[in-house]
C-alpha positions in Angstrom: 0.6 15.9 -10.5 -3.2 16.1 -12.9 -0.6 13.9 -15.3 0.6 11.3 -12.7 -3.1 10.8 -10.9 -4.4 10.1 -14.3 -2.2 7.5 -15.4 -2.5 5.6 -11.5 -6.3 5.7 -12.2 -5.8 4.4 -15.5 -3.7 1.4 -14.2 -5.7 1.2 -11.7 -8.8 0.4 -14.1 -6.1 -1.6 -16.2 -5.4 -4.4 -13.2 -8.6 -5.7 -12.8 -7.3 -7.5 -16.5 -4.1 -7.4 -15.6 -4.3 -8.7 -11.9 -0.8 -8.9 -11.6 -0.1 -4.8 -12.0 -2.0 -4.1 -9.0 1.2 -4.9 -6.6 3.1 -2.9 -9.4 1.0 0.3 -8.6 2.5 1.1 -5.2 5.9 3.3 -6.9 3.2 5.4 -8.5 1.3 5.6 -5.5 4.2 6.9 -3.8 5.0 9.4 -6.0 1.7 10.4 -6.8 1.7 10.8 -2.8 4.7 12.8 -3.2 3.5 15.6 -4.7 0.6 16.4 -3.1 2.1 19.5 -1.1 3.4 21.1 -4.8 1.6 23.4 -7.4 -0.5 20.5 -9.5 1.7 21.9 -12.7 5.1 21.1 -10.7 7.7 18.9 -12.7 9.3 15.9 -10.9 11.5 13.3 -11.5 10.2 10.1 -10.5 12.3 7.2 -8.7 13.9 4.3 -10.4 11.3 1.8 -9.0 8.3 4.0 -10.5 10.2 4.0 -14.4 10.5 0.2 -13.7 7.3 -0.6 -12.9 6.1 1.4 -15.8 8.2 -0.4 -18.2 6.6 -3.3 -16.9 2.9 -2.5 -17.5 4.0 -0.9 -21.2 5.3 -4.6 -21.7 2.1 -6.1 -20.1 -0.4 -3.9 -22.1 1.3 -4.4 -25.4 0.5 -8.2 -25.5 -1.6 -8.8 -28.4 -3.0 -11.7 -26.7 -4.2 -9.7 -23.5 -7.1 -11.2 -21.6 -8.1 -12.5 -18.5 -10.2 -15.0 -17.2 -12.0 -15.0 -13.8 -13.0 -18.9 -14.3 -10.1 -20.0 -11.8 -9.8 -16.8 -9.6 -10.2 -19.4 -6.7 -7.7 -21.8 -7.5 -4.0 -22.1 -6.2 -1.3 -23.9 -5.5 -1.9 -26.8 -2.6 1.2 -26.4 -0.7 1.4 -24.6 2.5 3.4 -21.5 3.2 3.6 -19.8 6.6 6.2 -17.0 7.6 6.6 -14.7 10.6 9.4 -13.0 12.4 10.5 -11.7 16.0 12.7 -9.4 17.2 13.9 -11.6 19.2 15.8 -13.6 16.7 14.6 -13.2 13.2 12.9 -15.0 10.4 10.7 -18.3 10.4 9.1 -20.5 7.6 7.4 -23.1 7.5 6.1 -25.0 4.5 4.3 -28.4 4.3 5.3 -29.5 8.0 9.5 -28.5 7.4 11.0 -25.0 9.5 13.4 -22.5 8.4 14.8 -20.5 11.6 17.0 -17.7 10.0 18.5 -15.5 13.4 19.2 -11.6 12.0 22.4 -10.1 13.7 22.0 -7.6 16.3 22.0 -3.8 15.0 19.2 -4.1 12.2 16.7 -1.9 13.2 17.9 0.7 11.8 17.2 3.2 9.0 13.3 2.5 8.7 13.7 -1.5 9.5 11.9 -2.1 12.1 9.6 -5.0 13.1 7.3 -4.6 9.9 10.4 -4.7 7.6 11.2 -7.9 9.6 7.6 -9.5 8.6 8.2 -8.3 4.9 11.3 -10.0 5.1 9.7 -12.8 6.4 7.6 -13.3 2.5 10.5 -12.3 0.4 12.2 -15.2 2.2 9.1 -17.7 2.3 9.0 -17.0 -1.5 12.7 -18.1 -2.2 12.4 -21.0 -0.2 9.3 -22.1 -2.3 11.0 -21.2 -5.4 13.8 -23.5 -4.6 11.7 -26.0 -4.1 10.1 -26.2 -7.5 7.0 -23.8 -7.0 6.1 -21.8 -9.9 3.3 -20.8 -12.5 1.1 -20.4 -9.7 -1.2 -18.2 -7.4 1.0 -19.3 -4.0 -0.9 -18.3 -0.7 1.7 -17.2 2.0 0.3 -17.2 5.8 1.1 -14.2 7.8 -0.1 -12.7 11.2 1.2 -9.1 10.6 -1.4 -7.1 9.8 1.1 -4.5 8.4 2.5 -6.5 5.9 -0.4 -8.6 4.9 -1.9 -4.9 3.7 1.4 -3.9 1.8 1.9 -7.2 0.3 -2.0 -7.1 -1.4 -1.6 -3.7 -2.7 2.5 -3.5 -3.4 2.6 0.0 -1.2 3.9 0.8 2.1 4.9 4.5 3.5 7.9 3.1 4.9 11.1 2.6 1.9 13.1 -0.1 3.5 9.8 -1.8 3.3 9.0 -0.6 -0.3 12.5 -2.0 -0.9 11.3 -5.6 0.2 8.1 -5.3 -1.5 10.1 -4.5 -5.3 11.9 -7.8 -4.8 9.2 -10.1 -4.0 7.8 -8.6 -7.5 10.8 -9.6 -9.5 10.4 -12.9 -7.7 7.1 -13.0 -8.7 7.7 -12.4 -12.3 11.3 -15.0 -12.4 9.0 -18.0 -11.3 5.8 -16.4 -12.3 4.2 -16.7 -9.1 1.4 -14.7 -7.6 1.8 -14.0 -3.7 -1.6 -14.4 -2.3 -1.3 -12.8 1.4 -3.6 -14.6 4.0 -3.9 -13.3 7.4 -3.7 -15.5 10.6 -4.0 -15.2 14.6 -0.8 -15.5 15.9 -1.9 -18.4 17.6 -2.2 -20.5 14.5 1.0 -19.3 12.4 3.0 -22.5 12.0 5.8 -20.1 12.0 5.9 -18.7 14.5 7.9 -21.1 17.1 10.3 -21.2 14.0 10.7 -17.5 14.0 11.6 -17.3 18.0 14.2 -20.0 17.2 12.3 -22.9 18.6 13.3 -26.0 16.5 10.7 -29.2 16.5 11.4 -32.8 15.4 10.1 -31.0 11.6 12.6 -31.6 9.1 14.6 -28.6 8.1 14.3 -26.5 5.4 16.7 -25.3 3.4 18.6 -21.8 4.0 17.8 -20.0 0.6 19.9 -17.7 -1.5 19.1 -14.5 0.0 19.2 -11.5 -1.9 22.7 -8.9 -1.5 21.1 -6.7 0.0 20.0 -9.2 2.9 23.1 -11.4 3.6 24.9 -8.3 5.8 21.7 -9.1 8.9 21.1 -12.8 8.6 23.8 -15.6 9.9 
């Protein structure tokens, strides 16, 4: 346990140079959470996700050219990404005045999928559509009004796993286009997403229905 809370503080101190390992902190977390109940000397095995993410900071901290620059911490990409979702009937997007209605088949909720994993769902899918539209090498901000998930998304940790599931793809999305998700919350009331998400098509032009990831395609028509 003292061996796994060191190294989360020390990676912890290490993302404010390397801002993209502070989504890549929330295995640790986890595990770090994990153990809180056992002696501090107990041995455990940690998860797949946790070695992973380690691998990637070793491969992050080992650049010789390692720095960062806070000159253009307010600068990002100009296009505009929204994404919600309803239980109703599933995922929206919307992104630069073109919808996405994705429905999800009936019986998801299940096995710690619930609304919130909907919503994550909701920016793993946002981010595919963007990436197939050319987006990349960029800070990307993606509109959401789930409080939930706007929380998760900024620090890469949520308690619940399908959700932890969602939140490890969007990193390896991240890192194949070499985008950074910027999470931005909204009222309800102004997510362009939302009609989208209920099913409610406009005169918009129509985006695209991404590749979605295997372990997605068994929910979504």
């Amino acid at each position: 346990l003292h061996d796994a809370q060191a190294l989360f503080g020390k990676l912890q101190h290490a993302s404010f140079v390397v801002a993209q390992g502070r989504k890549r902190l929330g295995s640790l977390r986890a595990f770090v959470a994990s153990m809180s109940s056992s002696g501090a000397w107990s041995r455990h095995r940690a998860s797949k996700q946790v070695f992973k993410d380690l691998q990637w900071w070793a491969t992050a901290l080992s650049r010789a050219s390692l720095r960062r620059s806070f000159a253009d911490d307010d600068e990002f990409d100009a296009t505009y990404v929204a994404c919600d979702a309803s239980t109703s009937f599933g995922v929206g997007v919307f992104i630069d005045g073109a919808e996405l209605s994705l429905p999800v088949h009936p019986g998801w909720a299940t096995q710690d999928r619930d609304i919130a994993w909907l919503e994550a769902v909701a920016v793993e899918v946002a981010l595919e559509v963007a990436a197939a539209k050319g987006i990349s090498d960029c800070r990307l901000r993606i509109n959401t009004d789930n409080t939930s998930v706007f929380f998760s998304e900024r620090s890469g940790f949520s308690r619940n796993s399908a959700i932890m599931e969602v939140l490890a793809r969007i990193r390896d999305l991240e890192a194949q286009y070499n985008i950074e998700v910027v999470p931005v919350l909204v009222p309800s009331a102004h997510n362009l997403a939302d009609a989208p998400s209920r099913g409610y098509r406009h005169a918009s032009p129509q985006l695209g229905r991404p590749k979605l990831h295997p372990a997605l395609r068994k929910y979504f028509g």
